[in-house]
C-alpha positions, 0 to 999 in steps of 0.5 A: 538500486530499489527504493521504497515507494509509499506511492506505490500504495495507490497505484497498486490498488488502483491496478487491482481495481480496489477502492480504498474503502474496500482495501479497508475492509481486506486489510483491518485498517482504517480508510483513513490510515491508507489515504495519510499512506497514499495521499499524504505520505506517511511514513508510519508504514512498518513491514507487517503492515506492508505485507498485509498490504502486499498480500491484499493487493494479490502483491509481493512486499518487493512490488512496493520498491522501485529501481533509482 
């Protein structure tokens, strides 16, 4: 079974090469929202964010789940 995993938010990014400033700048939102996302486990991720998300990182919206 695939699970979400907000923590995927920062390894995606780091595999792409993006700083979290300049998924900022792809995304519209701020650094600040993406480190609470990566850092601090925020949980106020909605799916439209994740697509913007997944399409600024080159990434599917499934590429956020992983197998449990």
């Amino acid at each position: 079974m695939k699970q979400f995993q907000i923590s995927q938010i920062k390894k995606l990014r780091e595999e792409v090469g993006l700083t979290i400033t300049e998924l900022s700048k792809k995304t519209n939102f701020s650094p600040q929202q993406i480190w609470n996302w990566e850092n601090a486990g925020d949980r106020s991720l909605t799916t439209a964010s994740l697509q913007v998300l997944a399409a600024a990182l080159g990434k599917e919206p499934n590429d956020f789940f992983i197998e449990t």
